[in-house]
KEKE-330363 format. One line per 2 residues: number of its first residue (from 0); their letters; for each residue x, y, z of N, C-alpha, C, O, CB. Coordinates in steps of 0.1 Angstrom, whole numbers, plus 5000, padded with zeros to 4 digits. Glycine has a CB too. Example, Ala and Ser with C-alpha at 12.3 -4.5 7.8 and 13.67 -1.06 7.14 Angstrom:
% residues 2
0 = as = 5132 4943 5078 5123 4955 5078 5132 4967 5078 5142 4967 5085 5113 4955 5090; 5128 4978 5071 5137 4989 5071 5129 5000 5079 5134 5011 5080 5141 4994 5057
This chain:
% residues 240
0 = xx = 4978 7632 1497 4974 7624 1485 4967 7611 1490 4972 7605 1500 4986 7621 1476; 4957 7607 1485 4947 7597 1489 4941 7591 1471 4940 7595 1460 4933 7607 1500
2 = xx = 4938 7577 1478 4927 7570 1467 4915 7576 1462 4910 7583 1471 4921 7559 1472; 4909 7577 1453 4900 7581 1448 4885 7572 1453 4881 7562 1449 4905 7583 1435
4 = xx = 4881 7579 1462 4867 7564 1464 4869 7556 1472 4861 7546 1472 4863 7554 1454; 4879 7555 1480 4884 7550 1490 4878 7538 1494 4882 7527 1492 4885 7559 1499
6 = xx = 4864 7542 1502 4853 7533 1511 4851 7521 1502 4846 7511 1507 4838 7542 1516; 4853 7521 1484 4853 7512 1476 4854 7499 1480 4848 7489 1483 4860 7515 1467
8 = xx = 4865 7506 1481 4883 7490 1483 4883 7483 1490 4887 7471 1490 4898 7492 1488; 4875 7494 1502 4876 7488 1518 4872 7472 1516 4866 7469 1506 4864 7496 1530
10 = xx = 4874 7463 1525 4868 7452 1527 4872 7447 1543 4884 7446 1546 4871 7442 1514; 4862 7442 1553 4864 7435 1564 4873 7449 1572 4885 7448 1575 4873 7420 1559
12 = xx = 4867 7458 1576 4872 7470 1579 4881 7469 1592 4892 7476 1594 4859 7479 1580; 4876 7458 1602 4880 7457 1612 4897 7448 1614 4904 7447 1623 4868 7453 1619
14 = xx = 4898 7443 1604 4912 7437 1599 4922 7443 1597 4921 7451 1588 4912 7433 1589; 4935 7441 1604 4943 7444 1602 4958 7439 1600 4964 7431 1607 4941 7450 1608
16 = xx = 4961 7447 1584 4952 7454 1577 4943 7452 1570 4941 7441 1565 4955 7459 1572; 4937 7459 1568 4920 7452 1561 4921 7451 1547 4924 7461 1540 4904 7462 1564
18 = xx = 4916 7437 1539 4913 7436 1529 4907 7449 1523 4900 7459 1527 4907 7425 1529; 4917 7443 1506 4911 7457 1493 4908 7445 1485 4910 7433 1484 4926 7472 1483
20 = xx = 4898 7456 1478 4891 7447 1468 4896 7449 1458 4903 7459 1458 4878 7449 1466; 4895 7442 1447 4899 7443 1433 4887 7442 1425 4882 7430 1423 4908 7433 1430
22 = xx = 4881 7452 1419 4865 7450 1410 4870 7443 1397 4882 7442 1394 4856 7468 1404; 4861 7437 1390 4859 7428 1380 4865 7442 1367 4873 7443 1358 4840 7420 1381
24 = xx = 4851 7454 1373 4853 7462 1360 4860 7470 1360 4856 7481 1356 4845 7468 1355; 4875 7468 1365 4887 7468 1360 4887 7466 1348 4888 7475 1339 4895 7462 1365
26 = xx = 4884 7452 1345 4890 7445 1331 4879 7457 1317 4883 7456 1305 4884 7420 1331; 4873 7462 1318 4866 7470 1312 4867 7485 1315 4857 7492 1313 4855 7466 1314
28 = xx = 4880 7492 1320 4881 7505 1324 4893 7507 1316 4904 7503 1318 4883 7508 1339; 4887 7517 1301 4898 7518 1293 4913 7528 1301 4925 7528 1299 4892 7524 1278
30 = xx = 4906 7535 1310 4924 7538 1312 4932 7534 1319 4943 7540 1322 4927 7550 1315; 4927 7520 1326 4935 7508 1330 4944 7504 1320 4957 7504 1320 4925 7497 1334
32 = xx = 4935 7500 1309 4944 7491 1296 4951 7503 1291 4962 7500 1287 4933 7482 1283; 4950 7514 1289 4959 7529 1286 4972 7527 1297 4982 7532 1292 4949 7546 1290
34 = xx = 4973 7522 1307 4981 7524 1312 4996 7516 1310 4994 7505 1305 4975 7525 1320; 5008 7519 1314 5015 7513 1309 5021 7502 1319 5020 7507 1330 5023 7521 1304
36 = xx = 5028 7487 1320 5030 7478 1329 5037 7483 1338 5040 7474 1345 5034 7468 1324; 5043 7494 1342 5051 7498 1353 5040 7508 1361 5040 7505 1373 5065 7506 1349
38 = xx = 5031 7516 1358 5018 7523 1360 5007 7513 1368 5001 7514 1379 5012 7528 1345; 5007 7506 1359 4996 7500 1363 4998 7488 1377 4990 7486 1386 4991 7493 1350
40 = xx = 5011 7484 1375 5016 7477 1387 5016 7485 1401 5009 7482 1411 5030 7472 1384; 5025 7497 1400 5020 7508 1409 5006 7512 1415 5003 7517 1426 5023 7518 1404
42 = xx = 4999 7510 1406 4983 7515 1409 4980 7504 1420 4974 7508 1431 4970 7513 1394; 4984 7489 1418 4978 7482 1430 4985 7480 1443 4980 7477 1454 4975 7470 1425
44 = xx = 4997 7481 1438 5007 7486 1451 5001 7501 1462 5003 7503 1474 5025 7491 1442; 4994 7510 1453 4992 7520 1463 4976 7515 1465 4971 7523 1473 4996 7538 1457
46 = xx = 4967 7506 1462 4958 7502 1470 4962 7498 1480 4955 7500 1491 4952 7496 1467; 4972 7490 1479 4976 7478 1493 4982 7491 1501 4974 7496 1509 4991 7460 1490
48 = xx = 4990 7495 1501 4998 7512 1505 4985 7517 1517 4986 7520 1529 5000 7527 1487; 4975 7518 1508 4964 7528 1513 4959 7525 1523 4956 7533 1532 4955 7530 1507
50 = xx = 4955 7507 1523 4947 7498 1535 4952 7499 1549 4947 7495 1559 4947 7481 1531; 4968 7506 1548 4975 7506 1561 4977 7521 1569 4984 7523 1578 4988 7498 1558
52 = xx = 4966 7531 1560 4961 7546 1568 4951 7540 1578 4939 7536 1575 4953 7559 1558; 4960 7541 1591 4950 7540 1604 4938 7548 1603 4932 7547 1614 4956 7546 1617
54 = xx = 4931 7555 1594 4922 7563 1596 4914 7560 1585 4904 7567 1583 4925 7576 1597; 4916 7552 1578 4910 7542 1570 4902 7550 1559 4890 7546 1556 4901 7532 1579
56 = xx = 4909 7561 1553 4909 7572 1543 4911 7567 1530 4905 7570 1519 4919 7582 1545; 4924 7556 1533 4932 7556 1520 4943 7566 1517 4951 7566 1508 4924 7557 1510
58 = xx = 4942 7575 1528 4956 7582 1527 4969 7575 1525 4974 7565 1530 4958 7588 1540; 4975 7584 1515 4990 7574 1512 5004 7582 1514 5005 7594 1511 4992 7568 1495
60 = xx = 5013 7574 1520 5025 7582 1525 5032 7593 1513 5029 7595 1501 5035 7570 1530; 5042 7599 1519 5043 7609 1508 5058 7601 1494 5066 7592 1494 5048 7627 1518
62 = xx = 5055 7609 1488 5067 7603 1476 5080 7596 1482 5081 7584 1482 5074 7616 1467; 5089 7604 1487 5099 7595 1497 5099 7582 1502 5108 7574 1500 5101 7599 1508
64 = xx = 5088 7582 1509 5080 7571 1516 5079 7557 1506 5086 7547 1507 5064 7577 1520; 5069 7563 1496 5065 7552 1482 5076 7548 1477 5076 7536 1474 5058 7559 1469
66 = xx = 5088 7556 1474 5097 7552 1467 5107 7539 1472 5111 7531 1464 5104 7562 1464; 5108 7539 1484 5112 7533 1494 5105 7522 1496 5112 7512 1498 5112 7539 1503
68 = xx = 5090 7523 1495 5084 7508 1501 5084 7500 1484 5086 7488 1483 5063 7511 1510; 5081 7509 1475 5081 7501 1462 5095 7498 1452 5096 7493 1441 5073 7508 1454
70 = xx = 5106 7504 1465 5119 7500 1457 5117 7508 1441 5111 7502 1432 5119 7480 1455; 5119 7519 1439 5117 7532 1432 5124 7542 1434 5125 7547 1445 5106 7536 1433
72 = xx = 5129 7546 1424 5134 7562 1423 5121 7570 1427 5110 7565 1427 5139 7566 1407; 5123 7583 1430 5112 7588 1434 5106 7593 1422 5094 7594 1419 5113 7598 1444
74 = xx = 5121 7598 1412 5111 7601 1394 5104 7592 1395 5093 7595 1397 5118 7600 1377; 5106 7582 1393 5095 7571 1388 5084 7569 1395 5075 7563 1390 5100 7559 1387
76 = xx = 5085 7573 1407 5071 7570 1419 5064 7582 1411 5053 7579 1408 5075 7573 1440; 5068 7596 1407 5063 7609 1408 5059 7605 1387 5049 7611 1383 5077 7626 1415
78 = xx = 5065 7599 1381 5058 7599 1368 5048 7590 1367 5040 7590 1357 5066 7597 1359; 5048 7583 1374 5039 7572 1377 5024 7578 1382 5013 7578 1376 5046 7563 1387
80 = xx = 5027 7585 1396 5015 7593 1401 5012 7603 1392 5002 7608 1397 5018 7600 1415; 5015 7610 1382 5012 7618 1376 4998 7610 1366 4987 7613 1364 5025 7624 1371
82 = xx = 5008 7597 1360 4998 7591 1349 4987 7584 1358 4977 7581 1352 5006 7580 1339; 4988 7582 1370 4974 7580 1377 4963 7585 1377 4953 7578 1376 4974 7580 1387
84 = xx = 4962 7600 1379 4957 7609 1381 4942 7607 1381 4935 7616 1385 4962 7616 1373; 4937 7596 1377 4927 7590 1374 4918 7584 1390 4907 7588 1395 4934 7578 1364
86 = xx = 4928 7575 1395 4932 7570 1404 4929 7578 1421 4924 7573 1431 4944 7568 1399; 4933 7591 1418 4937 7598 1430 4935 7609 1430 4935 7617 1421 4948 7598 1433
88 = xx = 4932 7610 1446 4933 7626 1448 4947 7631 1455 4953 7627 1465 4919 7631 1459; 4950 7642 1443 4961 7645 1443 4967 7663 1449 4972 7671 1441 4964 7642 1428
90 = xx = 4965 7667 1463 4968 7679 1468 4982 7687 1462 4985 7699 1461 4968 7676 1482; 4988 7673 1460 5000 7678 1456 5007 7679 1443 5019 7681 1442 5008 7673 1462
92 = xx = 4999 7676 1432 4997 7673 1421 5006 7686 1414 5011 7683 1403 4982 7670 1420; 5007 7696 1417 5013 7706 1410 5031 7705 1416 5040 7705 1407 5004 7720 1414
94 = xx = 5033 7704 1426 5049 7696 1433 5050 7687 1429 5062 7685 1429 5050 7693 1448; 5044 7674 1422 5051 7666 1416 5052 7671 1399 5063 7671 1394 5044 7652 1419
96 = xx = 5040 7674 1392 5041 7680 1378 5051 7686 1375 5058 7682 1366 5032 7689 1376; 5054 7699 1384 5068 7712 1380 5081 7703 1383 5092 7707 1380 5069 7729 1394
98 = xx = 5079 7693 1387 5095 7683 1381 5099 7680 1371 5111 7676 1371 5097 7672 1382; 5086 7682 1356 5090 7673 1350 5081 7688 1335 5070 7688 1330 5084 7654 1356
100 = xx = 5090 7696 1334 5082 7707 1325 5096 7710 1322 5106 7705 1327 5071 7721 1332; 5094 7721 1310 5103 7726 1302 5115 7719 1294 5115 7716 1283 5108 7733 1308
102 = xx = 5125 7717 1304 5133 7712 1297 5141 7696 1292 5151 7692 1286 5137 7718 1300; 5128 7691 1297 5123 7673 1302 5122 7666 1285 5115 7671 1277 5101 7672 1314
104 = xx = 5127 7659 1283 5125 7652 1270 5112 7646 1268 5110 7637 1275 5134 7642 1269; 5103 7649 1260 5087 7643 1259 5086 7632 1267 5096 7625 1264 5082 7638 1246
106 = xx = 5079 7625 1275 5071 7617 1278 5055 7620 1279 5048 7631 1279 5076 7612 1287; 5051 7606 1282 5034 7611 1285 5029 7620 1296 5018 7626 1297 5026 7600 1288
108 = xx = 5040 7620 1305 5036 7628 1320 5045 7643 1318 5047 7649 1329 5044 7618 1337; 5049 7650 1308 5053 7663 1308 5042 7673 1310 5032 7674 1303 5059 7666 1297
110 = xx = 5046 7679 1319 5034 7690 1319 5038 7704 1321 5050 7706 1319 5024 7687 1331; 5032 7713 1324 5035 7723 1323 5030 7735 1333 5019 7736 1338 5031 7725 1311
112 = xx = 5038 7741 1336 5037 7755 1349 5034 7765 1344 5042 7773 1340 5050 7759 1358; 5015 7768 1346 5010 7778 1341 4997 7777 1352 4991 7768 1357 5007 7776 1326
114 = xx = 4997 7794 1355 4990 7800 1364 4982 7802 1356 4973 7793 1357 4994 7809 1371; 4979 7813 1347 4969 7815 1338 4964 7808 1325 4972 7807 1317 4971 7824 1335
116 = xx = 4949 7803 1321 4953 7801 1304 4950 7813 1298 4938 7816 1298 4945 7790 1294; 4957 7821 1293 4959 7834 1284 4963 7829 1274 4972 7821 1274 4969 7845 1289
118 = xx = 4956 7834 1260 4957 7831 1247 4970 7839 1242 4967 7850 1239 4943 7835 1241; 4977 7837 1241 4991 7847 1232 4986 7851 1219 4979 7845 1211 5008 7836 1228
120 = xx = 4992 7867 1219 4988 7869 1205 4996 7864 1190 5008 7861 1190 4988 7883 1205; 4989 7865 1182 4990 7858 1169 5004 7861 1167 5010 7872 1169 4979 7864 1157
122 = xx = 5011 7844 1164 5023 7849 1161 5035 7851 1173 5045 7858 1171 5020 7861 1155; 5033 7845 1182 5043 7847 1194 5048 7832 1192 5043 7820 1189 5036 7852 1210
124 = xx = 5062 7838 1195 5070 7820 1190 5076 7813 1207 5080 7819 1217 5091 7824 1176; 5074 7800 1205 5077 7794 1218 5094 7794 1215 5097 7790 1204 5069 7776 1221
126 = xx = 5105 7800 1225 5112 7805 1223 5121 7795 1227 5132 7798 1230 5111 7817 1228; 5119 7784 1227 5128 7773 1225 5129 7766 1212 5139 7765 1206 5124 7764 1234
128 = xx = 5114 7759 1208 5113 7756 1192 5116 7766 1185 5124 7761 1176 5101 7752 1187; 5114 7775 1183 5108 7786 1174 5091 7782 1169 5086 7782 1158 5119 7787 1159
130 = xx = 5088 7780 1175 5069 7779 1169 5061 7787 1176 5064 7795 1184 5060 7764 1170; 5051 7785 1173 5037 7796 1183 5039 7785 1192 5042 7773 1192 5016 7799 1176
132 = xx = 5035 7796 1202 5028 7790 1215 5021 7787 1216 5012 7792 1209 5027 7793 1224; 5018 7774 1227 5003 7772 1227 4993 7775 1227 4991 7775 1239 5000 7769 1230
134 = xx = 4981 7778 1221 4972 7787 1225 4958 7776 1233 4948 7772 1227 4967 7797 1209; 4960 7775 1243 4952 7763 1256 4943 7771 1254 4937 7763 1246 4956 7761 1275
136 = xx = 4934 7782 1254 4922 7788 1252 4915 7787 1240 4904 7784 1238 4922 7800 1255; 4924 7792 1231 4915 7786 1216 4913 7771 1213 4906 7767 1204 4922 7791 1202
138 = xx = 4919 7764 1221 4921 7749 1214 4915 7744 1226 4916 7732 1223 4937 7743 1209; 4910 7745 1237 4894 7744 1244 4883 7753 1240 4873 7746 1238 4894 7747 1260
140 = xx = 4883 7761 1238 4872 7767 1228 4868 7759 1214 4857 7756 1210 4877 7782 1225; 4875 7757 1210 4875 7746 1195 4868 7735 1199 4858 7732 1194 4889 7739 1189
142 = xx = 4876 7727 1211 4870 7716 1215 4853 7713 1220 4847 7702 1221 4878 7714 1223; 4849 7731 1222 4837 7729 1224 4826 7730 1216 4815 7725 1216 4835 7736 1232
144 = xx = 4832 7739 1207 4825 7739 1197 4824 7727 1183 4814 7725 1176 4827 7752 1194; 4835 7723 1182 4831 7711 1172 4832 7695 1177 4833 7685 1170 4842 7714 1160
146 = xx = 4832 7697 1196 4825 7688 1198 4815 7686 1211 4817 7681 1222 4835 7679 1198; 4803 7692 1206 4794 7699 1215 4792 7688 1226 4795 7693 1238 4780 7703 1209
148 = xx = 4789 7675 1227 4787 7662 1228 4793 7656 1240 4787 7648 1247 4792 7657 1218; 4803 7660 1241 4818 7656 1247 4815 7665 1262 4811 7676 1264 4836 7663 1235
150 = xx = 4818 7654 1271 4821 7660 1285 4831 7676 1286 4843 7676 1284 4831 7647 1293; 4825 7685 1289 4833 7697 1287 4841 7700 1298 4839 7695 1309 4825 7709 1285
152 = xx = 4853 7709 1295 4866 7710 1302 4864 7723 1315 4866 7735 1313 4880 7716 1291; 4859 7717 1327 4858 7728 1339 4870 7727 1343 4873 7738 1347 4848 7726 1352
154 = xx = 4882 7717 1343 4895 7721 1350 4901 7720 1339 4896 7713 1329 4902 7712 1363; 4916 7732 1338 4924 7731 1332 4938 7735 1343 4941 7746 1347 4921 7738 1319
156 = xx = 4946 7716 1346 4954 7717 1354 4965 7713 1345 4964 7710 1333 4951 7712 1366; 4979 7714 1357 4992 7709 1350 4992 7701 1343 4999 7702 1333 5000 7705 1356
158 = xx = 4983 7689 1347 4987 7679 1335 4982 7678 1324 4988 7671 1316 4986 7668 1337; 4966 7684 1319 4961 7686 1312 4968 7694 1301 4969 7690 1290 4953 7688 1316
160 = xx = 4974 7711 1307 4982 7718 1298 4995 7707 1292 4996 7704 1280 4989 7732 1308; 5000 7704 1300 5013 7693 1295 5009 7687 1285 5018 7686 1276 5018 7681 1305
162 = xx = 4999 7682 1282 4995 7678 1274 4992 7677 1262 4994 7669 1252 4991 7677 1277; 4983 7693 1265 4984 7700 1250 4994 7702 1244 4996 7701 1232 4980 7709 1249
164 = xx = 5002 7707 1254 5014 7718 1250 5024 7707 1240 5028 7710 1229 5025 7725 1267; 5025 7697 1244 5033 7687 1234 5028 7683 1224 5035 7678 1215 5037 7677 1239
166 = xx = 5014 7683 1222 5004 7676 1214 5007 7692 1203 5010 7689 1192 4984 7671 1223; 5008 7705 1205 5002 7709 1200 5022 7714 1188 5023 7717 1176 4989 7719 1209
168 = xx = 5030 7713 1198 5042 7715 1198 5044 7704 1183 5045 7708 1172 5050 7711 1214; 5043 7689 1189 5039 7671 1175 5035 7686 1164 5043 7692 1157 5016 7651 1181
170 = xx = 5023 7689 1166 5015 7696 1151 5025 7709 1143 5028 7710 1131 4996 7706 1158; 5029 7717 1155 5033 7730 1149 5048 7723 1139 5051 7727 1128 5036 7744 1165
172 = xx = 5054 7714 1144 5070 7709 1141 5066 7703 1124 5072 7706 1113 5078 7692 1156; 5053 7694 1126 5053 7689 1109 5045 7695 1104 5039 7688 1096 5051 7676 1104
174 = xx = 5040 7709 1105 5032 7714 1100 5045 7724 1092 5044 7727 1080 5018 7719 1110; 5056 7727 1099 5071 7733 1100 5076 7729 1087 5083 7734 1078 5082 7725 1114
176 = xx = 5070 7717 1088 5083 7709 1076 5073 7717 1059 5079 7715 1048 5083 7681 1077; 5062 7723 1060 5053 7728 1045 5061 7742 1050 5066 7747 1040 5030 7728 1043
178 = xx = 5063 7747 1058 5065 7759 1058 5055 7768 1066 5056 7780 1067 5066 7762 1046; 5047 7763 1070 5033 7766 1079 5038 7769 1095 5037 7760 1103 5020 7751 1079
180 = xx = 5042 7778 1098 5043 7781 1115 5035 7795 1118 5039 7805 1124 5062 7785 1120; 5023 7793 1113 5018 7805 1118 5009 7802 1128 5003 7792 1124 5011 7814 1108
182 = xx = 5007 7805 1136 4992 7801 1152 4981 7795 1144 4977 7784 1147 4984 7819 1162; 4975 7802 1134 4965 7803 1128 4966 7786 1119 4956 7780 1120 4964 7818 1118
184 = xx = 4974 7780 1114 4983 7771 1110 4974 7759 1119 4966 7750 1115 5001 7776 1115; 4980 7763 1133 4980 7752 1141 4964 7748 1144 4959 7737 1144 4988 7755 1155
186 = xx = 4955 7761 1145 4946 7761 1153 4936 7753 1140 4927 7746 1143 4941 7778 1160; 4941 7756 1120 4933 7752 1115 4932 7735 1113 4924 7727 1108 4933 7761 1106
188 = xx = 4947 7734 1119 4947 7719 1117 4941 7710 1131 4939 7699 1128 4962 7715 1113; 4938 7715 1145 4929 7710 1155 4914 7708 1147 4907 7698 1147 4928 7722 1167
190 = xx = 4913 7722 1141 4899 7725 1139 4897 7711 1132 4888 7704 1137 4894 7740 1131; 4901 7706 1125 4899 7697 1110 4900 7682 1119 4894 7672 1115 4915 7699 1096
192 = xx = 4910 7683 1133 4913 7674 1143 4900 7671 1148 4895 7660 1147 4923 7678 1154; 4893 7680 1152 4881 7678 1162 4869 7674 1153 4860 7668 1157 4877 7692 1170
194 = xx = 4870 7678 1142 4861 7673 1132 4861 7658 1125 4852 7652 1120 4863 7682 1122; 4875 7656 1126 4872 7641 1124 4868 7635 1133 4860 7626 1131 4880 7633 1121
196 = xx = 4874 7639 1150 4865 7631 1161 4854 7625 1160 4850 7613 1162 4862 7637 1170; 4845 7639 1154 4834 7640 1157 4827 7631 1148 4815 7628 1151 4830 7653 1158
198 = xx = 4833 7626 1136 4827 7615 1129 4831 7601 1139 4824 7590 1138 4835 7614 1113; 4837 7601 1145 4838 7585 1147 4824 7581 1160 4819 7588 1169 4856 7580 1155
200 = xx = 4822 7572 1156 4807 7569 1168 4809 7566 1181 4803 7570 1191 4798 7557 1165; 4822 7555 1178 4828 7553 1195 4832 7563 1202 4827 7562 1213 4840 7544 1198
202 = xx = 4841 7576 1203 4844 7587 1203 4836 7596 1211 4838 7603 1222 4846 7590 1190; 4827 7594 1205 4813 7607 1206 4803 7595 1214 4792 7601 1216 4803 7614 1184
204 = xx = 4803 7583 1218 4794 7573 1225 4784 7577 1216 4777 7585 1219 4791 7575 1242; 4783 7570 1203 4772 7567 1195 4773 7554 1192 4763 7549 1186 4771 7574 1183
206 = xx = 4785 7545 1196 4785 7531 1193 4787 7524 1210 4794 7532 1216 4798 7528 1182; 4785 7514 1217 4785 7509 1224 4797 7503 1226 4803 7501 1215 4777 7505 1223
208 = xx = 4805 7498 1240 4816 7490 1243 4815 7479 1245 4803 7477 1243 4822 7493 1252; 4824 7465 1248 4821 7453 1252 4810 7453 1264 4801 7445 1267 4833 7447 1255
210 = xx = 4814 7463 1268 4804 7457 1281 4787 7463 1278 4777 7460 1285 4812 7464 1299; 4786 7470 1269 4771 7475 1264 4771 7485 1266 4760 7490 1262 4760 7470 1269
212 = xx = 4780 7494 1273 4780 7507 1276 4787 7519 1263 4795 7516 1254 4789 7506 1290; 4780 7532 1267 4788 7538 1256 4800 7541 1260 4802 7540 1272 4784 7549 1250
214 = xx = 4813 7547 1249 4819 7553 1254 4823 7568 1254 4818 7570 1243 4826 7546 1254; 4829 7579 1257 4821 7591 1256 4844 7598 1261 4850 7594 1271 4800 7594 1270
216 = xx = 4847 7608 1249 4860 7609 1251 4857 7619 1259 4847 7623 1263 4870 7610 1241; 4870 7623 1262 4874 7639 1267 4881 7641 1265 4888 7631 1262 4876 7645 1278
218 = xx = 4889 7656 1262 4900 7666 1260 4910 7658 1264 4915 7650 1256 4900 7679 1267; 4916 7657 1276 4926 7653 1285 4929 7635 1276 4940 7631 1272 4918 7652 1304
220 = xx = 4917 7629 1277 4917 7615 1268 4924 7616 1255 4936 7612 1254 4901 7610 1264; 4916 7623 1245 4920 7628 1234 4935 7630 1232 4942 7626 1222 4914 7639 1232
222 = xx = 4940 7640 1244 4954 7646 1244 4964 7633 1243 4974 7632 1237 4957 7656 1259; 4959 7626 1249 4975 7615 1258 4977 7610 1246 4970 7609 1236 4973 7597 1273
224 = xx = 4993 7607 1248 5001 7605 1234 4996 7592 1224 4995 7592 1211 5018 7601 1239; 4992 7581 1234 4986 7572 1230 4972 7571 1220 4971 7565 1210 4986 7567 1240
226 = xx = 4965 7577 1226 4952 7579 1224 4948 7589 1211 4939 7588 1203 4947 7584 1237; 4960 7601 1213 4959 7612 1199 4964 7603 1188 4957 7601 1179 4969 7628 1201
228 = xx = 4976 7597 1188 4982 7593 1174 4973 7579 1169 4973 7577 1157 4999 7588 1176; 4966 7571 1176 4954 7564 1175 4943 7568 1165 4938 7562 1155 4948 7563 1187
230 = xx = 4940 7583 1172 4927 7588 1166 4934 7595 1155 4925 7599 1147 4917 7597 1175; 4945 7599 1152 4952 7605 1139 4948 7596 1133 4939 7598 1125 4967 7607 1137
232 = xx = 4954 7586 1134 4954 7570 1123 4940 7565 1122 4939 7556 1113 4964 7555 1131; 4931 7567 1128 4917 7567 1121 4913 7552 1131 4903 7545 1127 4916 7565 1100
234 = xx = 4921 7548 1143 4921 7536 1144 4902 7534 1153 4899 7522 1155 4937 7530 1153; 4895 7543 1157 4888 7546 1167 4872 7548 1155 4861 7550 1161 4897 7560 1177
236 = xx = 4872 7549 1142 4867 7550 1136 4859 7540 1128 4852 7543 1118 4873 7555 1133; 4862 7526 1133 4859 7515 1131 4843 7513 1127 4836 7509 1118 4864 7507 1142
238 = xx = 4841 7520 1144 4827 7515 1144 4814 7524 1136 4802 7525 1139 4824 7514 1159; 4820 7531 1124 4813 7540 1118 4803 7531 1108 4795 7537 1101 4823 7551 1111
């Protein structure tokens, strides 16, 4: 596991250890401000972490290691690296994920242990709730089609599935409470999801950010707990 962009950070190479930089447009990287004050404190702890790979990679020691130098449980080192993801390149990204699946109480970093996305047929119940299972292929397929616009999904990894899978779990439970648990249920209430996206301007980068730039979502964006119940609440719709 390593920094993402490493040669960035570097500063005064021949120092040891050698200065990291801190960029300005931080203060303008929304999934900085998405992140939460224990996350984000970590994030700069594993720059300084990184400056001290003799091979000047940014390679970072392994979980054990982190937990230890940052005074941390290792859950917390491993939920933390998960919500980074941003941040890092992560080899091991599936060994820390399968820690925290099935029978884990929601948080933002639950994810899920799936080899395949295979669509389940109509009507197969997640055999813990009682609801449909998730169907990760129709509900990226949806996503493409009613939001053509939108950076499209070439990876679908652990944390991404985790993602859905709870997001889609939130829908199927109060959709539960009309009496509605059919697959078809779930998929028509995304569809109606992606369609309001697709009205908001910031969303879709038809409206501009502080800094003059657009901004342009993704799936994975969309998914995080924060960010979906936001755009439920229409809060992202401002700039229409």
């Amino acid at each position: 596991m390593k920094i993402k962009n490493w040669a960035k950070f570097q500063h005064f190479k021949d120092r040891r250890p050698p200065w990291v930089k801190l960029y300005r447009d931080l203060l303008d990287d929304m999934e900085w401000h998405e992140l939460d004050p224990l996350s984000s404190k970590v994030l700069v702890t594993l720059w300084l972490l990184a400056s001290e790979d003799e091979n000047q990679e940014g390679k970072l020691p392994d979980t054990k290691t982190l937990s230890w130098r940052m005074r941390m449980t290792e859950k917390q080192v491993n939920e933390c690296l998960i919500k980074l993801s941003h941040w890092l390149i992560q080899d091991d990204i599936n060994t820390i994920s399968n820690k925290y699946q099935d029978d884990a109480p929601e948080t933002e970093t639950e994810t899920e242990k799936e080899t395949k996305c295979i669509s389940p047929p109509n009507g197969e119940l997640d055999d813990k709730a009682g609801l449909p299972k998730c169907n990760h292929q129709a509900i990226v397929d949806l996503y493409h089609k009613h939001l053509p616009t939108l950076r499209r999904v070439e990876v679908w990894n652990d944390l991404r599935k985790g993602y859905l899978r709870q997001r889609w779990r939130d829908v199927a439970e109060e959709l539960a409470k009309d009496n509605k648990t059919e697959i078809s249920d779930v998929l028509t209430w995304f569809t109606e999801f992606f369609d309001h996206i697709g009205q908001s301007k910031f969303l879709t980068g038809r409206a501009t950010s502080k800094d003059g730039r657009p901004f342009l979502a993704d799936l994975e964006w969309i998914l995080r707990p924060s960010n979906f119940a936001k755009i439920v609440e229409g809060k992202y719709h401002g700039a229409n």
